[in-house]
C-alpha atoms as an extended CHARMM CRD file, in Angstrom:
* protein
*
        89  EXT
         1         1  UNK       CA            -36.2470000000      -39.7650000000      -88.8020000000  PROA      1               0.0000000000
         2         2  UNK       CA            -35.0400000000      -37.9260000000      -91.7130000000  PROA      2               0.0000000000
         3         3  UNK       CA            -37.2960000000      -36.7350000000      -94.8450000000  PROA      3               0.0000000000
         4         4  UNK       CA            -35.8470000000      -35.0650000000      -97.9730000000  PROA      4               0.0000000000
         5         5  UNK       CA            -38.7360000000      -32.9490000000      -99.7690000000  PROA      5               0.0000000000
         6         6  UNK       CA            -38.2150000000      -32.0400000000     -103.3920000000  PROA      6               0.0000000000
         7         7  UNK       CA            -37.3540000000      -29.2540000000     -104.5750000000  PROA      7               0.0000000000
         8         8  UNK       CA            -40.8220000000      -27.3620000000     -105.2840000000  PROA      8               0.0000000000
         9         9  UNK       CA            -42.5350000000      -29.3850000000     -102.2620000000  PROA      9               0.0000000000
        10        10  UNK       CA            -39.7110000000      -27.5400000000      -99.8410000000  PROA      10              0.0000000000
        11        11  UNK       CA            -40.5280000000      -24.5670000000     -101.2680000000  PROA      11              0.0000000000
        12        12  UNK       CA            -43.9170000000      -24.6360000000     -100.8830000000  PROA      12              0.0000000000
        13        13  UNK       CA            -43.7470000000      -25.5580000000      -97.1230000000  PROA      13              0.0000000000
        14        14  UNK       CA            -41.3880000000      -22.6500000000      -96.6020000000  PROA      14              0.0000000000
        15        15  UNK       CA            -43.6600000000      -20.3450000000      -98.3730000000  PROA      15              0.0000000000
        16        16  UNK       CA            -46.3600000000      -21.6260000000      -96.1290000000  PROA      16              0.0000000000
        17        17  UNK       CA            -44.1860000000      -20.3800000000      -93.0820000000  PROA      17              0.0000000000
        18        18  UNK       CA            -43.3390000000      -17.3660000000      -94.4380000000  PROA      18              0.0000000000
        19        19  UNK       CA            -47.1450000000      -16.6350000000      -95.0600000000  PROA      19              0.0000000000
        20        20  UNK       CA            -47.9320000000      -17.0300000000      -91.2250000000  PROA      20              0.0000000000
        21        21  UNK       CA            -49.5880000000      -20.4340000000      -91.8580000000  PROA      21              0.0000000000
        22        22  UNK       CA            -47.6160000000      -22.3610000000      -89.6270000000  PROA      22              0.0000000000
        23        23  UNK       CA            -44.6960000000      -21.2690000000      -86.5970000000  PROA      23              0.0000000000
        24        24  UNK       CA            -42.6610000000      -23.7880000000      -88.0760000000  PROA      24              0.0000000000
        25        25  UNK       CA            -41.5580000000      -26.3470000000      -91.1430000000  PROA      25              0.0000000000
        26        26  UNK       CA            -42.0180000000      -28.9390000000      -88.6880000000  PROA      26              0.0000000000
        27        27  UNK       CA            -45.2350000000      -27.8610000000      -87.5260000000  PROA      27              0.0000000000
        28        28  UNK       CA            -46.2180000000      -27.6870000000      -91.5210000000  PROA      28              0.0000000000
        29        29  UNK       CA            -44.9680000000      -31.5270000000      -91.8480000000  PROA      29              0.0000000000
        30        30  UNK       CA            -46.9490000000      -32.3720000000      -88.6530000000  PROA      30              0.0000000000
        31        31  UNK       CA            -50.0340000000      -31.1630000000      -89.9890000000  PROA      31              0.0000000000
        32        32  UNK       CA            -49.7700000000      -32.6930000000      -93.3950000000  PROA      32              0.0000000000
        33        33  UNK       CA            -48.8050000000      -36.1290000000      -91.7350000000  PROA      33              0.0000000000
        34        34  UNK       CA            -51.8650000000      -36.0110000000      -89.5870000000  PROA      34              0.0000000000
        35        35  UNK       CA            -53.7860000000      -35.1550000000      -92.6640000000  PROA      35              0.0000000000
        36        36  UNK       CA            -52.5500000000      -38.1440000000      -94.7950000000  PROA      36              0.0000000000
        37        37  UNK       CA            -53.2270000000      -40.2150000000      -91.0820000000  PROA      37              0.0000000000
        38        38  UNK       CA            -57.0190000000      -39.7130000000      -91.5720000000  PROA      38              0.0000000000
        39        39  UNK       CA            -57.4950000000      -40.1670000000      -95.0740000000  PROA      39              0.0000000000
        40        40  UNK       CA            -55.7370000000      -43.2400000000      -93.9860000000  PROA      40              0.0000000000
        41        41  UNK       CA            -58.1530000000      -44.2000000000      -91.6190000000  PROA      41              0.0000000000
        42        42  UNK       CA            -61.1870000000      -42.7280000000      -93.8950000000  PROA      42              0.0000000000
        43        43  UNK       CA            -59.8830000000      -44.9490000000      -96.6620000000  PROA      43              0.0000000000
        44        44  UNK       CA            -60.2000000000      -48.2300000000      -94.2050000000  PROA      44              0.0000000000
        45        45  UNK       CA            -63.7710000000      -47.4640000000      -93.2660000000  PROA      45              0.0000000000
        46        46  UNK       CA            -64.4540000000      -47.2770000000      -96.9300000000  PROA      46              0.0000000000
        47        47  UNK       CA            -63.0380000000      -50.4480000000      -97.2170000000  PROA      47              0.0000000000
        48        48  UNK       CA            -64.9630000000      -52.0620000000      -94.2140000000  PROA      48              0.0000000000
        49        49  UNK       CA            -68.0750000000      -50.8370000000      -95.4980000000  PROA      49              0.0000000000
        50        50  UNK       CA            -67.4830000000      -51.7100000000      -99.2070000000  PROA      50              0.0000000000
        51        51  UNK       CA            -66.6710000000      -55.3590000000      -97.7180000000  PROA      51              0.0000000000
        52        52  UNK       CA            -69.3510000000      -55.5850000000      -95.6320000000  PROA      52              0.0000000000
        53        53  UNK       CA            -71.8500000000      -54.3550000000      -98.4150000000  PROA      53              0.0000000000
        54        54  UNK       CA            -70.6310000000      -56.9690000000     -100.6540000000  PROA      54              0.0000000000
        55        55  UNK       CA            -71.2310000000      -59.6570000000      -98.1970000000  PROA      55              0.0000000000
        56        56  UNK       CA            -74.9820000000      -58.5330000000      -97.5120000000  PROA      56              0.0000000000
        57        57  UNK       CA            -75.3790000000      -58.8180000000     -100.9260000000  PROA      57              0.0000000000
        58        58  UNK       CA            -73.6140000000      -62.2110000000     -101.1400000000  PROA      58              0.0000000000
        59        59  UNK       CA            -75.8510000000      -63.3640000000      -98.3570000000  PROA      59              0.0000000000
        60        60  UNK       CA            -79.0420000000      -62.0480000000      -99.9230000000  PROA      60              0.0000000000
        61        61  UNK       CA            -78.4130000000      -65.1620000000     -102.0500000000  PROA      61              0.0000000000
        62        62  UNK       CA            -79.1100000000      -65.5790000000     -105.7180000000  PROA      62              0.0000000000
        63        63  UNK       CA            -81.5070000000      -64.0050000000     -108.1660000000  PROA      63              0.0000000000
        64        64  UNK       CA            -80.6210000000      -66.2030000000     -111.0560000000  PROA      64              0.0000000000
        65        65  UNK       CA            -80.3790000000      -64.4810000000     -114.5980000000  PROA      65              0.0000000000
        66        66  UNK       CA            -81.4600000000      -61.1210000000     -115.3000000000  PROA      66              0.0000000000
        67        67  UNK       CA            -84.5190000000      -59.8190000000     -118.1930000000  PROA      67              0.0000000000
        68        68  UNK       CA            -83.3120000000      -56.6510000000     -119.1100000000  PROA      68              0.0000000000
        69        69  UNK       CA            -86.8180000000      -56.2560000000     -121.4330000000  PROA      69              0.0000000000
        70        70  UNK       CA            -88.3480000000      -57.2960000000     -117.7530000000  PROA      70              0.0000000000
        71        71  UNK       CA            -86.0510000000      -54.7940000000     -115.7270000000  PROA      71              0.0000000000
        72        72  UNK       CA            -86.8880000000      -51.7930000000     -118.6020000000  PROA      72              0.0000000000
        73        73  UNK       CA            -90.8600000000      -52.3840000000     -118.6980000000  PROA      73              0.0000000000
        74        74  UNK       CA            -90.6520000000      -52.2500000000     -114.3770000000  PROA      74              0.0000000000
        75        75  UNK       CA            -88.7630000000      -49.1930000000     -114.3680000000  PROA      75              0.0000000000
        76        76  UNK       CA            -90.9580000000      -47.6820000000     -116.6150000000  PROA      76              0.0000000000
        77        77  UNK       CA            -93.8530000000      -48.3160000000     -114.7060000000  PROA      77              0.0000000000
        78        78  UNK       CA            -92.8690000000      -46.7460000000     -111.5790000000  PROA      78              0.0000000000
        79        79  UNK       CA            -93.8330000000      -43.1150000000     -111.1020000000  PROA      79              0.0000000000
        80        80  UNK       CA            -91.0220000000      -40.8540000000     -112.0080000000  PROA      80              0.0000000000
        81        81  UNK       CA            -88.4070000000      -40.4550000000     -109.3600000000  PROA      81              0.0000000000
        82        82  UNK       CA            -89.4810000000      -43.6600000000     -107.7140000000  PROA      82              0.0000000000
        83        83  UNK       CA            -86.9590000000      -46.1990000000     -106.8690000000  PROA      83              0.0000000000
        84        84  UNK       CA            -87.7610000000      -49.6000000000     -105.0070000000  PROA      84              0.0000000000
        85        85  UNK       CA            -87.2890000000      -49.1660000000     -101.4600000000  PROA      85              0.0000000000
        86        86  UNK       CA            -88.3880000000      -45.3830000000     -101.5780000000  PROA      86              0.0000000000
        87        87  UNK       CA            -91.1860000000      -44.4640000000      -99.3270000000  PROA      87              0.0000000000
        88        88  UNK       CA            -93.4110000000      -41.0410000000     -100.0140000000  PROA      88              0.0000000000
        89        89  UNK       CA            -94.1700000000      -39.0670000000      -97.0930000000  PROA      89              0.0000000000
């Protein structure tokens, strides 16, 4: 496998060398491919859980149309930093 780096990115991964950071370019490249491998995977599980959130809320079924005067007048009437599904203690 060959991978051209640009200019400044080349520099910046010999610099990193220089500094001690790494033995190696390739062990600089190794490292930074392992690091874009888990936000990879990261990025998936935000996706599975995004996905699966949306279908517990598809599944919760339908509320029919919202009262926004109705919403307002509940949320003012719940002690301050209250939320629904918050339990003191």
């Amino acid at each position: 496998m060959t991978v051209v780096f640009t200019g400044p990115m080349a520099a910046e991964i010999r610099a990193a060398v220089e500094a001690g950071e790494y033995a190696s370019t390739s062990e600089a490249v190794r490292d930074a491919v392992r690091l874009w491998s888990t936000r990879r995977q990261l990025r998936e599980q935000d996706v599975a859980e995004l996905r699966m959130a949306w279908d517990c809320g598809l599944a919760s079924g339908l509320v029919g149309p919202l009262d926004f005067s109705d919403l307002r007048r509940d949320a003012r009437a719940r002690p301050a930093g209250k939320s629904d599904g918050e339990h003191g203690g």
